[in-house]
N, C-alpha and C positions, 0 to 999 in steps of 0.2 A: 616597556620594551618597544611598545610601537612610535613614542616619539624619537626611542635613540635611534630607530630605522626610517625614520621620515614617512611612515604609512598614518597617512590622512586618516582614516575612518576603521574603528573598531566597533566588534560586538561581542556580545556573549551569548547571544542566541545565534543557531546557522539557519533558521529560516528565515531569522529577518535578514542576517547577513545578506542570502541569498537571494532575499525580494529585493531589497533596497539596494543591492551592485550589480542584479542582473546574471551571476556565476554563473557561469557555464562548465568550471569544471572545481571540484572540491578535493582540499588534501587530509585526510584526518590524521592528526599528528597529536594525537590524546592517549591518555593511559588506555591499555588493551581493553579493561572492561568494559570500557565506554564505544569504541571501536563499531560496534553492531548500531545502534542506536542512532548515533551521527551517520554513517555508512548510507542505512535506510529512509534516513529521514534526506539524503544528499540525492538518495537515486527517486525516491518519490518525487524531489523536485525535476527527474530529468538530467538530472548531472551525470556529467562524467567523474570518477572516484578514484585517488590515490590513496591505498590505507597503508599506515605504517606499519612496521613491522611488530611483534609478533602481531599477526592478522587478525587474531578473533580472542574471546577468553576462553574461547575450546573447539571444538570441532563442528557440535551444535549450530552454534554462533553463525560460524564461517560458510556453513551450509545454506544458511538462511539469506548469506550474504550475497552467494554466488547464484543462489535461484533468482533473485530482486533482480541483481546485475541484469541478468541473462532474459527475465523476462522483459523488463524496459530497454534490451538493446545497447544500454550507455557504453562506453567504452571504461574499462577497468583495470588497475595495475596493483601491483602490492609491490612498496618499496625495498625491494631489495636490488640495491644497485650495485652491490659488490659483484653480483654478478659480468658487470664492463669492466673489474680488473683483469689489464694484461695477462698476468699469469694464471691467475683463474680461470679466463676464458683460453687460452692458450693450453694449459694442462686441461679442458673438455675436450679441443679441439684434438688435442694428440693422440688422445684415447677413445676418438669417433671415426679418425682416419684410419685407425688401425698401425698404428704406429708400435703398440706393446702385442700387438694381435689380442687375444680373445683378453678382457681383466680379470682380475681373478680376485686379487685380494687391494683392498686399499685401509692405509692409515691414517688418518687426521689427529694431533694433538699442538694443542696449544696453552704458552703459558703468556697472562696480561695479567697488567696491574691497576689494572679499573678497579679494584675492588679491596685492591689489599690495605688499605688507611681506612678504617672505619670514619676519619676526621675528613676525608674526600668529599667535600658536596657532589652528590649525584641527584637524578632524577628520583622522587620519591617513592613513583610508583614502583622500582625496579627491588625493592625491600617490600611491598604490600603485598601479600597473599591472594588479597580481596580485589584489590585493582589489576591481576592478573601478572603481579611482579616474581621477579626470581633471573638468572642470569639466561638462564636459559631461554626463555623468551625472549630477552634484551639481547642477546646475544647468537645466544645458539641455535636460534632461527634462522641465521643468516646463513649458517649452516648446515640445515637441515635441506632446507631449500637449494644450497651447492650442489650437494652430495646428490639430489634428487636431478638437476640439473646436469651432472655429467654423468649419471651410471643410469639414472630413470626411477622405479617405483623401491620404496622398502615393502620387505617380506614380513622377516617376523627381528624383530631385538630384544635386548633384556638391557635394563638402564640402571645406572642410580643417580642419585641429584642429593648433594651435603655443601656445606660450608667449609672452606681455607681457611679464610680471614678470620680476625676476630671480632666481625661487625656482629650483631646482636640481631638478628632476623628469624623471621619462623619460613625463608624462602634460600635457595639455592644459588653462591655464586660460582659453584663448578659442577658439574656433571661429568658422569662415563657412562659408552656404552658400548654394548657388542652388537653388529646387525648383520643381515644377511637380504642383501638385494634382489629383484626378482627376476635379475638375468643370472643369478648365481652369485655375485659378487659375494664374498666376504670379507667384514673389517670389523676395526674398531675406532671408535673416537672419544676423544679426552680434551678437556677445555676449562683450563678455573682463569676466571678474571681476579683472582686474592694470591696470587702469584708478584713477594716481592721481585723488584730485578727489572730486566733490560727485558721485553718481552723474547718469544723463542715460540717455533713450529717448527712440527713436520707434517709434509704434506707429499704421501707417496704410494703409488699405486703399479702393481706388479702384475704383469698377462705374459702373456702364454710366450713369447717371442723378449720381450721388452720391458721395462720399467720405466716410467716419467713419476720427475717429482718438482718441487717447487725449490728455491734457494736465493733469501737473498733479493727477491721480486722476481726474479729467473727462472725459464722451465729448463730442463735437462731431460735427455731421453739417453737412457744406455740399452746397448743391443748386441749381436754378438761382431758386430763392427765396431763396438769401443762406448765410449761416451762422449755427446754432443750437448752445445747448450743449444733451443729453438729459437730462431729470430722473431720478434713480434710482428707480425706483418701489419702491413696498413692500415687495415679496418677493423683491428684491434687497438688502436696505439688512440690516448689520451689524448683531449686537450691538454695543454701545459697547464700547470697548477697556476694560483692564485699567486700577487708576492704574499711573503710571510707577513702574520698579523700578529698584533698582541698574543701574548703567550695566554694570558688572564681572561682573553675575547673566546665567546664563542665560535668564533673563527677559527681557532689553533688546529680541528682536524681538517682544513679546509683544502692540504696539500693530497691529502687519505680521500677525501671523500666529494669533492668538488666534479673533477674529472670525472668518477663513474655515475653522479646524478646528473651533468651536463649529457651523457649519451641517452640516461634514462629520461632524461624530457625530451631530448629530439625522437623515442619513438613515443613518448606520450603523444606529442604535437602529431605527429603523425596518425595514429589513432581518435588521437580527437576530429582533426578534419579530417577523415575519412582513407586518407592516403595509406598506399603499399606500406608497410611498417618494414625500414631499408636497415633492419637492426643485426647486426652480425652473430648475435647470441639471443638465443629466445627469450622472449620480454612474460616478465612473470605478473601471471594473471592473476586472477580469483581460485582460479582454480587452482592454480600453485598452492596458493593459500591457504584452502580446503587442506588439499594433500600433505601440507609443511604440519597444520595445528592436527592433521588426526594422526602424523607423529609425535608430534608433542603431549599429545593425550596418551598415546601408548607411553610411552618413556614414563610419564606421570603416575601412568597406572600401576610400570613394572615397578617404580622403585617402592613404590606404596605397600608394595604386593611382596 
C-alpha cells in the first residue's frame, strides 16, 4: 500500500513511527479495539489525535481516552466528518434557527448495500465481535453522533441490533431503535447496510410550527406558508469533489467523502496551531466520543436485555 501511494517510510510500531518522523499530530485508523491503546500511547508522546470512528470499544475505553486528552492538553478530534455535509449541517442549522419552532419528533431510516453480498470484501473488523465490529459502530456511529449534534444529549432508548444479509457473523449489519432526547425530542431510527437496491432515506423532523427534512441531498422546510427548498449558503457549501477514479480504487467514495474531510482538516489545522477554530458546525471532539460510545453501550445493553 505504501509504495502504490509513494510514502517513503513505514512502521509497524507508533512509537518509533513517532520518534523517528518527529509527528506532531497522529490519526488512528485501526480496528476499534485497538483504538485506546494507540490513542494513549500518541497522547503520552504529546500528540495531537484524530481517532476514527466508532471511538472506543465501549464507553470505559473512551473515558480513559478523553481524561489522557484533556490532562496533556493536546488537541483532539473524532472522525466524524459527515458532519460538513451540506444537508446535514443545513437540516441542524434549520432546527437551531427555529425554523420548525419547538422539535418534537424526528425520524431517521436508511437502507445501503454495504453489506448485502456476503462475497463483498469489507474491512474485517466490521464482522469481529472481538475487534469491536458490527454495523453499527461502522456505521451507525456516524449517526449517533448526528442526531447528538442537532437535537443534543439522549435520554433514555430501547434498541435491537440483528442481521439482513446472509453473511454469516455473530455481529450486526442493521439495527433499530426508539429514543427520547433530553430536550423532549422523540424518534425513531432504522439503518441495515444488507439492503439489496439503489440505497433510500428518510430524514425528518416535525416541531411545533414546521417540519425540515432531507431529499435527494436537499433540505426542504414546510410551514403554514407552503413548502420551500433552503439554499445552502456559503460556509456550508464544499470543496468541489475530486475527478472520478477507478471504480475498483479505494478512491470510489472520494466524491461522498473528500469534501467533508477537506473541512474537517482545516479546523484540525486550526486546533493544532492554536488558531480560532473558523468551523461553521461544531467540530467533534473526545468528548463527542465519550457521549456517541456510552450510546452505543446502551443500545448494546438494550438489545441484549
Amino acid at each position: 500500500r505504501a509504495e502504490q501511494n509513494g510514502i517513503a517510510r513505514t512502521f509497524t510500531d507508533l512509537d518509533e513511527a513517532i520518534s523517528r518522523t518527529g509527528a506532531k499530530v497522529v490519526t488512528i485508523a485501526t480496528p476499534p479495539s485497538t483504538h485506546a491503546a494507540l490513542t494513549l500511547a500518541a497522547i503520552a508522546r504529546g500528540c495531537h489525535v484524530v481517532c476514527e470512528k466508532p471511538f472506543a470499544f465501549d464507553a470505559g475505553e473512551a473515558k480513559r481516552m478523553l481524561d489522557a486528552a484533556e490532562r496533556a492538553g493536546v488537541f483532539h478530534m473524532v472522525a466524524h466528518e459527515f458532519r460538513w455535509l451540506p444537508d446535514r449541517a443545513l437540516f441542524g442549522r434549520a432546527i437551531a434557527e427555529g425554523l420548525i419552532g419547538e422539535p418534537r419528533f424526528l425520524v431517521v431510516d436508511q437502507f445501503i448495500q454495504f453489506c448485502a453480498d456476503p462475497e463483498t470484501p469489507l474491512p474485517k473488523w466490521w464482522f469481529d465481535k472481538a475487534s469491536g465490529g458490527g454495523w453499527l459502530g461502522a456505521g451507525g456511529s456516524h449517526m449517533m453522533d448526528q442526531i447528538r449534534a442537532w437535537l443534543g444529549e439522549f435520554d433514555t432508548l430501547s434498541a435491537n441490533l440483528f442481521l439482513v444479509s446472509e453473511r454469516e457473523a455473530d455481529v450486526d449489519d442493521s439495527y433499530s431503535m426508539r429514543f427520547r432526547m433530553k430536550n423532549g425530542v422523540e424518534g425513531s431510527m432504522q439503518q441495515t447496510a444488507g439492503a439489496w437496491g439503489p440505497a433510500a432515506a428518510l430524514c425528518r423532523c416535525a416541531g411545533t410550527r414546521g417540519t425540515v427534512w432531507t431529499e435527494g441531498g436537499k433540505v426542504y422546510v414546510a410551514d403554514r406558508q407552503g413548502t420551500r427548498e433552503l439554499e445552502v449558503p456559503a460556509d456550508l457549501a464544499l470543496p468541489p469533489p475530486p475527478a472520478a477514479a477507478d471504480p475498483g480504487s479505494s478512491r470510489r467514495m472520494s466524491h461522498f467523502e473528500i469534501g467533508p474531510f477537506t473541512r474537517f482538516c482545516e479546523a484540525l489545522r486550526d486546533g493544532v496551531e492554536g488558531r480560532e477554530i473558523r468551523s461553521p458546525v461544531a467540530i467533534p471532539t473526545f468528548r463527542d466520543g465519550l457521549a456517541s460510545m456510552q450510546v452505543l453501550d446502551a443500545m448494546r445493553a438494550s438489545a441484549a436485555a
